[in-house]
MIDREN-389823 format. One line per 10 residues: number of its first residue (from 0); for each residue x, y, z of C-alpha. Coordinates in pm, 1 decimal, decimal comma, always signed. Example, Ala and Ser with C-alpha at 12.3 -4.5 7.8 and 13.67 -1.06 7.14 Angstrom:
% residues 2
0 = +1230,0/-450,0/+780,0 ~ +1367,0/-106,0/+714,0 .
This chain:
% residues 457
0 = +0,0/+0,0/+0,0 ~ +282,0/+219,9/+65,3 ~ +425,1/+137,9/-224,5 ~ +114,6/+214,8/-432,5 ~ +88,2/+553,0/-264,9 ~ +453,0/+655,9/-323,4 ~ +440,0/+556,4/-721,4 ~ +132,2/+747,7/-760,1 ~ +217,1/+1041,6/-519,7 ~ +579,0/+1056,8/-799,9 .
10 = +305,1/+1077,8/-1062,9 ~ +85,4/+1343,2/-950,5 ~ +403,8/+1503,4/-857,0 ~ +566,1/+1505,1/-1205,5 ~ +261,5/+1552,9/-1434,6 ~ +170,1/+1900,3/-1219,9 ~ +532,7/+2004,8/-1266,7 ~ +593,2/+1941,2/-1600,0 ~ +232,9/+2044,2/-1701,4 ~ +295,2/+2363,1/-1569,3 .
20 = +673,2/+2443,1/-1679,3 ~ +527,0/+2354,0/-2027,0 ~ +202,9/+2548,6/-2000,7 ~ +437,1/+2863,1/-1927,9 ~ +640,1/+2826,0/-2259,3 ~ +309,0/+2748,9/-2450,9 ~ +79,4/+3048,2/-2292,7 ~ +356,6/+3283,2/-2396,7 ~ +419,8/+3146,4/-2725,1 ~ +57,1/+3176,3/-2823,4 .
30 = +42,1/+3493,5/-2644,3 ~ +346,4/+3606,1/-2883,7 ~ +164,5/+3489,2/-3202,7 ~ +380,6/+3146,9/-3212,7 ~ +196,5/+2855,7/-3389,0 ~ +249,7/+2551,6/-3116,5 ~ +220,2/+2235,3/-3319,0 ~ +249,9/+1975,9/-2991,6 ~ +218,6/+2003,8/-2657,5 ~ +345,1/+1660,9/-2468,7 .
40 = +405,8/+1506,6/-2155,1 ~ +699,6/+1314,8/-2194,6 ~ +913,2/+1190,2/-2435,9 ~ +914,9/+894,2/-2665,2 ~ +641,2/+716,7/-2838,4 ~ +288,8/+863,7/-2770,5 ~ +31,6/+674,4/-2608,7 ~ -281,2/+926,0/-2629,2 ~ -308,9/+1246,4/-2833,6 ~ -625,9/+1468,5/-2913,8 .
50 = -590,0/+1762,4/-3135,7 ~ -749,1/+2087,2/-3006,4 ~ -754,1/+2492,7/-3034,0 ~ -775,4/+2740,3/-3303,7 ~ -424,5/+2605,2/-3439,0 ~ -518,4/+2247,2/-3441,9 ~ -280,7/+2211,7/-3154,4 ~ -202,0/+1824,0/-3052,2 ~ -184,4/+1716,3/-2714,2 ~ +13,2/+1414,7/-2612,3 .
60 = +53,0/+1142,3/-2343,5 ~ +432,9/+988,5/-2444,8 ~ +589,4/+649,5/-2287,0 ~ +842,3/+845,1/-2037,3 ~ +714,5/+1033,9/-1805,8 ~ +981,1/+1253,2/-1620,1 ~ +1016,2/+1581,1/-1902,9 ~ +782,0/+1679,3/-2174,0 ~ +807,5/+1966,1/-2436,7 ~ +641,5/+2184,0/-2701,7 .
70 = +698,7/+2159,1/-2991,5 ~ +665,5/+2533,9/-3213,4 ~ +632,2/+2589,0/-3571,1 ~ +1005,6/+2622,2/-3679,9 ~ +1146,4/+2614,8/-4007,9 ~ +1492,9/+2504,6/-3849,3 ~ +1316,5/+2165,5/-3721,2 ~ +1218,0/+2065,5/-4110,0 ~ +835,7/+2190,1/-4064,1 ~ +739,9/+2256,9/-4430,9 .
80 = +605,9/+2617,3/-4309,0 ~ +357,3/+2807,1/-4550,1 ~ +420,9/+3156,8/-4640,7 ~ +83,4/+3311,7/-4466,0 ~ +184,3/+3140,2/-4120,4 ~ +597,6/+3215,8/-4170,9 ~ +524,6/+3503,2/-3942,8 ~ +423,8/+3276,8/-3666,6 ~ +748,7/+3054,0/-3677,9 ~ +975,8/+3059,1/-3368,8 .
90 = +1263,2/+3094,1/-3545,9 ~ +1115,8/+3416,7/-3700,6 ~ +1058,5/+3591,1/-3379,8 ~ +1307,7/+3884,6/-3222,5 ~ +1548,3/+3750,4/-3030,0 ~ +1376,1/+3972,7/-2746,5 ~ +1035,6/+3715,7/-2834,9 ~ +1235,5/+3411,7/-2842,0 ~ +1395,4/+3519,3/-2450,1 ~ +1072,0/+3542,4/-2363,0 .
100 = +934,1/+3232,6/-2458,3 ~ +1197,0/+3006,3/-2309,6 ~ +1198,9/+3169,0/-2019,7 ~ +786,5/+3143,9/-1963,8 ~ +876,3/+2802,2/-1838,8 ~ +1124,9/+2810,3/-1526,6 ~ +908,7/+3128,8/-1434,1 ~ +576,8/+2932,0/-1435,2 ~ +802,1/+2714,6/-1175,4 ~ +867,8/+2950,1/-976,0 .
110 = +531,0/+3103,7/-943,5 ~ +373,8/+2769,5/-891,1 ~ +622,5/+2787,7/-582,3 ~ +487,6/+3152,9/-476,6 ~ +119,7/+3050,6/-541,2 ~ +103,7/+2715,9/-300,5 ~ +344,6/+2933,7/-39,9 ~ +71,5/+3193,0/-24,6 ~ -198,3/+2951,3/+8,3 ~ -30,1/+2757,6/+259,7 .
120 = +38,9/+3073,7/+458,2 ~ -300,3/+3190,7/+434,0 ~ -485,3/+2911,7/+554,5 ~ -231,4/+2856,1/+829,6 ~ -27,0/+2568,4/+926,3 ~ +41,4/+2366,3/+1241,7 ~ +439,8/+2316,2/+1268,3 ~ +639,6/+2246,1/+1519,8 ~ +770,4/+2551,9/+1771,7 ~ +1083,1/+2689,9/+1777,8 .
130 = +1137,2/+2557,9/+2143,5 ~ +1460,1/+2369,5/+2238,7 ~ +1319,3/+2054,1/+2343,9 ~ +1683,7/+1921,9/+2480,6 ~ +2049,3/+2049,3/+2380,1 ~ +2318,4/+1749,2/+2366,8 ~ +2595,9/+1782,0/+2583,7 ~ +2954,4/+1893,2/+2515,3 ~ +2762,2/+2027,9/+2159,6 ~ +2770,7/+2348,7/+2002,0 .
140 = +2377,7/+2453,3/+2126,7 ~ +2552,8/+2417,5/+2474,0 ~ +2869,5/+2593,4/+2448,0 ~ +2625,5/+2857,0/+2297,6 ~ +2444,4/+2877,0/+2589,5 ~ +2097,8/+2664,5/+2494,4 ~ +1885,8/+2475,7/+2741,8 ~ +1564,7/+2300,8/+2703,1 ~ +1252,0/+2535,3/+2792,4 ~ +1436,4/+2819,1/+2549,1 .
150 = +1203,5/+2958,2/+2275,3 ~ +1452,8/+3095,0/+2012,2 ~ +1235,6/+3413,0/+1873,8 ~ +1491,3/+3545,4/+1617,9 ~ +1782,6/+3381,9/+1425,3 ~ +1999,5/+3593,9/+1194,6 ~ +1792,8/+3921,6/+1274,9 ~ +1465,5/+3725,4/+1151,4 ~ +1170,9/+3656,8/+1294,7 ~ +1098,4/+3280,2/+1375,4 .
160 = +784,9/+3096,2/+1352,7 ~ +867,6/+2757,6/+1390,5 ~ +1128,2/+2479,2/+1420,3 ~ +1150,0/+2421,7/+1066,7 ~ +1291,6/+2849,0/+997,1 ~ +1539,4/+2773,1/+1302,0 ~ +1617,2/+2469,1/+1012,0 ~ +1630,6/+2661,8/+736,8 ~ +1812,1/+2974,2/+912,5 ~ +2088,8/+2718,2/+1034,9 .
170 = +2169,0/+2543,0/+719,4 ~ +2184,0/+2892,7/+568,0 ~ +2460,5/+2992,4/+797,3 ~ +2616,1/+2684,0/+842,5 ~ +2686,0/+2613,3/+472,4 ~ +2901,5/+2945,3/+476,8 ~ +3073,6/+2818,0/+810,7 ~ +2893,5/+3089,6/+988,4 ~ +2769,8/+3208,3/+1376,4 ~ +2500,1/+3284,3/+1384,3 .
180 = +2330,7/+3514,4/+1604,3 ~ +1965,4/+3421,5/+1768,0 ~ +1744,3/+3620,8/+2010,9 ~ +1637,6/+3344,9/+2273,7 ~ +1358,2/+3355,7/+2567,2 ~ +1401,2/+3177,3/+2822,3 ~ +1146,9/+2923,2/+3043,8 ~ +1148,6/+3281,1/+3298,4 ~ +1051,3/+3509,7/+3029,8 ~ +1412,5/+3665,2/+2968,9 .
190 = +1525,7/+3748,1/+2632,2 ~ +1885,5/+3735,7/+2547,8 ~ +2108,2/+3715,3/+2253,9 ~ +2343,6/+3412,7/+2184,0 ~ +2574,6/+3326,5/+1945,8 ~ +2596,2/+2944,3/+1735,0 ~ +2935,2/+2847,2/+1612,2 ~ +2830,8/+2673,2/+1317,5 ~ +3161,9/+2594,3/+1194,4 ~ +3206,4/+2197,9/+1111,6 .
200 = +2850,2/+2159,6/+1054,2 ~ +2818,4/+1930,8/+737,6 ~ +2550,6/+1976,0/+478,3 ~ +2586,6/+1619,3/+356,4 ~ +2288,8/+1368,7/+315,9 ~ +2556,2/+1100,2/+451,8 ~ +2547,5/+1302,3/+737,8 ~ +2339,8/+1348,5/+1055,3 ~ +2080,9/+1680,4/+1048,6 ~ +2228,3/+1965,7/+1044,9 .
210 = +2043,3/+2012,1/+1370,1 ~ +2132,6/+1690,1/+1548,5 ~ +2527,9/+1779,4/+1453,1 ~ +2495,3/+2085,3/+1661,0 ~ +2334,7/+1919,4/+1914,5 ~ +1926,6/+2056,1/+1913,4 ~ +1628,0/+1883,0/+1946,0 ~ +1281,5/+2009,3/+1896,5 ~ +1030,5/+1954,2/+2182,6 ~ +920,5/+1588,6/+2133,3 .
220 = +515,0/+1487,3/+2173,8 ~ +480,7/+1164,8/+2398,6 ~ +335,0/+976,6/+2158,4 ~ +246,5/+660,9/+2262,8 ~ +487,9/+348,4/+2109,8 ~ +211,5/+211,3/+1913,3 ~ +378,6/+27,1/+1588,4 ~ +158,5/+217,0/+1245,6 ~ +424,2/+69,5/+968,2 ~ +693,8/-240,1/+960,4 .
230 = +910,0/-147,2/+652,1 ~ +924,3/-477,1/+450,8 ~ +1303,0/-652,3/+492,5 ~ +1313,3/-481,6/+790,8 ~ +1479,6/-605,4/+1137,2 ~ +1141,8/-546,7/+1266,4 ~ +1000,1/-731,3/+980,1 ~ +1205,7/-1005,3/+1054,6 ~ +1164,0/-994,8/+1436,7 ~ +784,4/-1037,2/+1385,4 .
240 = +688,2/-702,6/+1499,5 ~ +320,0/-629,6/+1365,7 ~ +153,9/-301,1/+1293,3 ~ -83,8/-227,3/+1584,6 ~ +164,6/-352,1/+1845,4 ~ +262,4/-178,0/+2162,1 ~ +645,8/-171,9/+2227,3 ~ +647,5/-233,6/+2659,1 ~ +991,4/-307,8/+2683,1 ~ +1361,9/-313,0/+2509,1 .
250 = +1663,5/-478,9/+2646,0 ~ +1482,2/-425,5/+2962,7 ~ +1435,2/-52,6/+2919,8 ~ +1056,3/+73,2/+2974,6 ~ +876,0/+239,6/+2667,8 ~ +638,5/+484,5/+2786,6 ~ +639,1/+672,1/+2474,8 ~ +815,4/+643,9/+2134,5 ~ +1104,3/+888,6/+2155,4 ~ +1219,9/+686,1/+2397,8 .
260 = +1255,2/+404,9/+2213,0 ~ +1368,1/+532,2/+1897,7 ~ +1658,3/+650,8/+2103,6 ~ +1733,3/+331,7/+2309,8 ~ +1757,4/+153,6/+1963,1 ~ +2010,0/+438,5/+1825,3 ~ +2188,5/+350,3/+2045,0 ~ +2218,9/-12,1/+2057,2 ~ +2345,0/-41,7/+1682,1 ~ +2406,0/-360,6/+1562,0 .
270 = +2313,6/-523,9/+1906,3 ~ +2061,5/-810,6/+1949,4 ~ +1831,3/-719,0/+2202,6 ~ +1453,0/-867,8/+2374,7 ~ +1184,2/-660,6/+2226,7 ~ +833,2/-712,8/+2475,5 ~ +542,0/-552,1/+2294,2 ~ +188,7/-590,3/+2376,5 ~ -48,8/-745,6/+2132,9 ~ -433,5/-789,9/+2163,1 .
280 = -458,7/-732,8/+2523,2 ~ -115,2/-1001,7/+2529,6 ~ +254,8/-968,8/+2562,9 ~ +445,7/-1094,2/+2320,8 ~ +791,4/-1144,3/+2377,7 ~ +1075,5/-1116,3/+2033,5 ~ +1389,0/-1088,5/+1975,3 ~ +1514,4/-783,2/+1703,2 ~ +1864,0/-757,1/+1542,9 ~ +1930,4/-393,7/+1541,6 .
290 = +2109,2/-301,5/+1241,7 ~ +2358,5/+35,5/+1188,7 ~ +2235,3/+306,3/+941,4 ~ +2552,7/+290,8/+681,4 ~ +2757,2/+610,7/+717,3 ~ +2636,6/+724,5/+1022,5 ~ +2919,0/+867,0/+1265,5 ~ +2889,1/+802,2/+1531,6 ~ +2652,7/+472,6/+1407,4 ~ +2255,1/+530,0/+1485,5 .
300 = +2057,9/+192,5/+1492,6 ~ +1753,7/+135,1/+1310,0 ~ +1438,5/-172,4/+1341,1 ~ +1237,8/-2,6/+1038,7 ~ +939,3/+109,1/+1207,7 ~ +698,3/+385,6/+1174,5 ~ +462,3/+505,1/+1456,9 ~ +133,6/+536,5/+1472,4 ~ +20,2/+896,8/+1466,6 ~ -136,9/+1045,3/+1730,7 .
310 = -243,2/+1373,5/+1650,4 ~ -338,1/+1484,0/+2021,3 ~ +21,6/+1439,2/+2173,2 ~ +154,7/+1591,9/+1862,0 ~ -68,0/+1928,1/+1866,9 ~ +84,1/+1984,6/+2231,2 ~ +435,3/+2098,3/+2099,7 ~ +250,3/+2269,9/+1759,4 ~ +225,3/+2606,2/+1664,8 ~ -11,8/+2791,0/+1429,7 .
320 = +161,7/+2990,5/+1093,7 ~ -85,7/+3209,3/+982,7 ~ -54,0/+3510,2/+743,3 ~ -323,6/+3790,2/+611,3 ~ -338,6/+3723,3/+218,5 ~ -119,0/+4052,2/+195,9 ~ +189,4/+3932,0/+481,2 ~ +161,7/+3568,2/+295,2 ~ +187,4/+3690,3/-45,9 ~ +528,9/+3855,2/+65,6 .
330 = +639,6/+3560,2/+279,0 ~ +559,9/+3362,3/-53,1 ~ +774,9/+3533,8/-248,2 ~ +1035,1/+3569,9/+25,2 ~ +1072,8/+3159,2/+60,0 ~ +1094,5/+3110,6/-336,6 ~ +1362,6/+3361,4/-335,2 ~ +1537,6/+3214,0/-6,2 ~ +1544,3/+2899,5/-124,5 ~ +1619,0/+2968,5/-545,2 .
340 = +1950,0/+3180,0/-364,8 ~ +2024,7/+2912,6/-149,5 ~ +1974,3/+2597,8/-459,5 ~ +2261,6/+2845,8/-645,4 ~ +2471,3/+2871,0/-370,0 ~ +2459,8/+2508,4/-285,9 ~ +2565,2/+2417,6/-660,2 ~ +2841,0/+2651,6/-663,6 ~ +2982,1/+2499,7/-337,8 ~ +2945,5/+2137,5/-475,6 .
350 = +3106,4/+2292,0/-815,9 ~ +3418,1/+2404,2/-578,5 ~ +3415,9/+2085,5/-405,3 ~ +3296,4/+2232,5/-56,2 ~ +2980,1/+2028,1/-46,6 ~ +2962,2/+1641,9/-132,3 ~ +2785,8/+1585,0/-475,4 ~ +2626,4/+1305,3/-292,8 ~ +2368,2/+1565,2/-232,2 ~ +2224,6/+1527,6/-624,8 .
360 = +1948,4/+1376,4/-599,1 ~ +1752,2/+1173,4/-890,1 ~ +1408,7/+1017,3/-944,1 ~ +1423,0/+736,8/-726,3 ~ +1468,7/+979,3/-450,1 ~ +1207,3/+1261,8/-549,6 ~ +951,7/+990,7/-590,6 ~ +1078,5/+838,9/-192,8 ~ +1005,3/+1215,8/-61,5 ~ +708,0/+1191,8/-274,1 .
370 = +565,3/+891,5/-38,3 ~ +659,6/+1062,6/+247,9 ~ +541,9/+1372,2/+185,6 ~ +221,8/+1235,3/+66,7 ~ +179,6/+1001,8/+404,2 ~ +201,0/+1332,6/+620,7 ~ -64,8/+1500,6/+481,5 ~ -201,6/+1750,6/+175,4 ~ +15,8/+2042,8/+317,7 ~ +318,6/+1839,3/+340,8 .
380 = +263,2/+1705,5/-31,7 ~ +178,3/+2068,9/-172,8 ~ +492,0/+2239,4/-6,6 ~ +709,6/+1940,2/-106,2 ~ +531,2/+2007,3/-481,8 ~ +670,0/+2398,5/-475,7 ~ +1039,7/+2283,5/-328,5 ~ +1092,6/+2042,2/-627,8 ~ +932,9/+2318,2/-861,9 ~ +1187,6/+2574,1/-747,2 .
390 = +1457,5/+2324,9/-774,0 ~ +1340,5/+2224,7/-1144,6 ~ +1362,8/+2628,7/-1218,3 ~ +1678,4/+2686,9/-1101,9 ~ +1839,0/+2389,6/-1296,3 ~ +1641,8/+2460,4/-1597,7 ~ +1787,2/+2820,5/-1613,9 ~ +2168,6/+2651,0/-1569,3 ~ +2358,0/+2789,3/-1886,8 ~ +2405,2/+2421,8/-2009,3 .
400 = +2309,3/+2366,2/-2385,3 ~ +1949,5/+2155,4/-2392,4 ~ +1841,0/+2309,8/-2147,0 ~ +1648,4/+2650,8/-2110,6 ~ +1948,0/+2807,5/-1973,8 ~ +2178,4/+2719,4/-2282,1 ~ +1901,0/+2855,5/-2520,5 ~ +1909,7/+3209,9/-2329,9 ~ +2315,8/+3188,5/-2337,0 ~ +2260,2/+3149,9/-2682,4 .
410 = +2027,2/+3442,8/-2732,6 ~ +2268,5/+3662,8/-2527,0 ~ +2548,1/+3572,6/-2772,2 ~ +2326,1/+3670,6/-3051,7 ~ +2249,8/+4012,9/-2844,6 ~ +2561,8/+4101,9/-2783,0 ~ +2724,5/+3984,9/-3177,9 ~ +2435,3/+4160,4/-3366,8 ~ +2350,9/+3836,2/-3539,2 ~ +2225,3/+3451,6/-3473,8 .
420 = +2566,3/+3147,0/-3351,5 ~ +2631,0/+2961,7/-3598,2 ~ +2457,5/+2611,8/-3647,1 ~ +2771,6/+2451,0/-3591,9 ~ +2822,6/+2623,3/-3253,6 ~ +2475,8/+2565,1/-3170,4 ~ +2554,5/+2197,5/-3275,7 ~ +2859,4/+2166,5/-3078,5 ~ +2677,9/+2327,4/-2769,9 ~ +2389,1/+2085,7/-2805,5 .
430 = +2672,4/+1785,9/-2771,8 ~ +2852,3/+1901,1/-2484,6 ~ +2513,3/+1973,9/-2293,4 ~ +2385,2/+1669,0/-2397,1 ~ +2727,9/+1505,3/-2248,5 ~ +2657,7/+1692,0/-1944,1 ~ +2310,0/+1601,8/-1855,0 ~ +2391,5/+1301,9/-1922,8 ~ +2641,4/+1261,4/-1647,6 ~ +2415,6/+1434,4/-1412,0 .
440 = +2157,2/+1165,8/-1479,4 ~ +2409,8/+905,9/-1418,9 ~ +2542,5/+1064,2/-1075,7 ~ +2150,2/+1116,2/-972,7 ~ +2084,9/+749,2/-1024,0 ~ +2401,3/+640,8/-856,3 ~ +2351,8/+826,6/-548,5 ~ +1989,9/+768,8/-528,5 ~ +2064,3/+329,0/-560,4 ~ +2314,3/+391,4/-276,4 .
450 = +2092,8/+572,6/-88,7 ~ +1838,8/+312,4/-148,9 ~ +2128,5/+12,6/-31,3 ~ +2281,4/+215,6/+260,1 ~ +1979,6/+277,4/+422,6 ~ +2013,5/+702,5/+414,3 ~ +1690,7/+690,8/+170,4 .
C-alpha cells in the first residue's frame, strides 16, 4: 500500500510540474503569435493524443514520463512552413520574443512555488515551535548557551515561527561556516542574545541533520509506542513485529512513549536485544537484530518502524503559521527567493568541491520524498510540490546547452554579436550539454541506488 501511494504520489508530482513548466512556454508562445504544433508530456512514443484549439494544436501522453516539451512551428526543425503562417514561426521571432518564450517556463516554476506558499500561509499551518526541546551535551547549542525550555524568537535578525525556519536559518549559515546570532527567551521570560558556532557543521545527506550535529532537538510529543508501519526486509520485519503492536519493553528498558525508544535503539546499533510488545490485550515477547544506518558517525541503529500517529500528543508541541493574504503573499515570495539563492549557492559549493555531490538527488529519490510527503498530509505534499518546482527552475535556467538556460546563453550571444551562432556552434553546444546532462543523470541514479542500499533513503 505504501508502495502504491509513493508511485502514484511521484506521478501526480511530475505531471503538475511538468504540465505547468510547459504550459508557461506554450501560454507565452501563443500569447506572442507562435503557432504551437504539440504540446506533450513526456518523451518517446505517444500513447494518447487529441488535437485541439484554433491552431489544431495536438496534445500528447508519451511512454516516459519525467520531461515533456512543445513543440513550435520552426522552419529550423524541417516543418514545411507556408508563407501566410511564416510570421508565426519561432525561429522568425526577435530575439527579445524568443527570450521570452523560453523563459515562460522556469518562471511558471517559480510562481507555482509563490502561489502554493501563499496559500499555505493563508490558511495557516500547524508546525512544530521553535522551542529547544533538549540540547546534547559537550555540543555546540551548549557551548552557545541553549537549554531546554528556550524559545529561540529570532535567528539571523529574523523573525521565527517555527522549528522548521530555526532549520532553514541554520543550514543557511552553516553552509558558509557561519555564527550565527539568535534572540532566545528563556522558560522565565528573559530574552537574550546568543551566538551558534556553526563551523564543522556538514551539509551532507551522509550526514546526521544539520540540527542533530549541533546538538538541538525540537520539543518531542509523547506519543504513545504504538507500531503504524513495519518497513518490509526490515529487522522489525524479521523480528515479527506487527503493525498495531505496543512496544512495553527493550533490552529491559521501559517504553512509555516512542522517543524513547527510537533513542534506546540508536543507540544499541548492531546489538541483538529482547523486544516485549503488547499485542491484543497479550505480551508478546521477540527478539530484534538492530542493524547500523551505513555512514552514520557516530553509528545510529535502526528496526524499520513507523509510529502510529497520534495527533493529540503531537498538537501539544505545535504552533499555528498564519498570514493575512497581503503578509503571505510577501512571505511567498520571500521563501521562493530564499530557497532559489540558497539551490545556487549550494551548486556553486558542490562545483568548488565544498559540499559532497552526494547531495544530487535523482528520481528514485524525489519519488521516496514523494511517499513521504504524501503520508504526512495535503500540506506536506503541496509544499514538497513547490520545493521540487523551485529546484526544477533553477536547474532549468543553468547555462548548459538543452536546457532553457543554454538557449538564453545562446540568445545573449546573438544580443551582444548583432547576429544569430552559428549552427555549428549551436551543434557543438547541443553535444557538450547533452554530455553533461547526461552525467548528471548518471550521478543522480548512482547516489539515489546507494541511498536506497545504505539505508540514508
Amino acid at each position: 500500500m505504501a508502495l502504491l501511494q509513493t508511485i502514484l504520489a511521484f506521478i501526480v508530482a511530475i505531471a503538475v510540474l511538468v504540465v505547468i513548466h510547459e504550459l508557461g512556454h506554450y501560454l507565452v508562445a501563443r500569447w506572442s503569435g507562435v503557432k504551437v504544433l504539440r504540446f506533450s508530456f513526456g518523451f518517446g512514443r505517444v500513447l494518447w493524443s487529441r488535437r485541439a484549439g484554433q491552431d489544431d494544436t495536438e496534445w500528447a501522453i508519451c511512454a516516459f514520463p519525467l520531461g515533456g516539451y512543445v513543440k513550435m512551428l520552426d522552419e529550423r526543425e524541417g516543418d514545411i512552413v507556408p508563407a501566410k503562417e511564416l510570421h508565426r514561426a519561432f525561429n522568425q521571432q526577435s530575439v527579445w520574443v524568443r527570450s521570452l518564450i523560453v523563459l515562460a517556463g522556469p518562471a511558471a516554476n517559480f510562481l507555482l512555488a509563490i502561489v502554493v506558499y501563499w496559500v499555505l500561509f493563508m490558511t495557516g499551518q500547524f508546525e512544530v515551535a521553535s522551542t529547544v526541546g533538549s540540547v546534547q551535551p559537550g555540543s555546540a547549542a551548549q557551548r552557545a548557551g541553549l537549554n531546554s525550555g528556550d524559545r529561540i524568537v529570532e535567528a539571523g535578525g529574523k523573525e521565527l515561527q517555527s522549528w522548521g525556519d530555526l532549520r532553514w536559518a541554520v543550514i543557511e549559515s552553516a553552509i558558509d561556516g557561519a555564527t550565527l546570532s539568535l534572540l532566545v527567551q528563556s522558560a522565565d521570560g528573559e530574552r537574550v542574545e546568543r551566538k551558534l558556532d556553526l563551523r564543522g557543521v556538514s551539509i551532507d545527506d551522509r550526514q546526521p541533520d544539520p540540527m542533530q550535529q549541533i546538538g538541538l532537538r525540537p520539543p518531542m510529543p509523547q506519543v504513545s509506542p504504538v507500531v503504524g508501519r513495519v518497513l518490509p526486509g526490515s529487522p522489525a520485519e524479521k523480528a515479527g513485529i506487527q503493525p498495531g503492536d505496543r512496544i512495553v519493553l527493550l533490552d529491559e528498558v521501559a517504553i512509555p512513549h516512542f522517543q524513547v525508544f527510537a533513542d534506546t535503539v540508536a543507540a544499541l546499533s548492531g546489538h541483538t536485544v529482547p523486544v516485549r510488545v503488547e499485542r491484543a490485550g497479550k505480551l508478546v515477547d521477540l527478539t530484534v537484530s538492530i542493524e547500523s544506518v551505513a555512514g552514520s558517525q557516530p553509528p545510529r541503529g535502526r528496526v524499520g518502524i513507523e509510529v502510529k500517529p497520534d495527533p493529540q500528543a503531537q498538537r501539544i508541541t505545535m504552533t499555528e503559521v498564519f498570514y493575512g493574504p497581503v503578509d503571505a503573499l510577501g512571505k511567498a515570495m520571500e521563501s521562493t527567493w530564499t530557497t532559489t539563492a540558497f539551490s545556487l549557492k549550494v551548486m556553486w559549493r558542490m562545483l568548488r568541491g565544498d559540499v559532497s555531490l552526494s547531495n544530487v538527488s535523482g528520481p528514485l529519490t524525489i519519488a521516496d520524498y514523494a511517499g513521504k510527503s504524501a503520508r504526512a498530509g495535503l500540506d506536506s505534499f503541496v509544499s514538497f510540490i513547490a520545493l521540487v518546482s523551485i529546484s526544477l527552475g533553477v536547474l532549468n535556467l543553468l547555462p548548459v546547452p538543452l536546457l532553457d538556460g543554454g538557449h538564453l546563453l545562446y540568445y545573449l550571444a546573438e544580443i551582444i554579436r548583432g547576429k544569430p551562432l552559428s549552427e555549428h556552434v549551436m551543434e557543438l553546444g547541443q553535444r557538450v550539454g547533452f554530455v553533461l546532462l547526461g552525467c548528471l543523470m548518471l550521478l543522480a541514479f548512482f547516489n539515489d541506488i546507494n541511498r536506497q542500499f545504505s539505508g540514508l533513503g
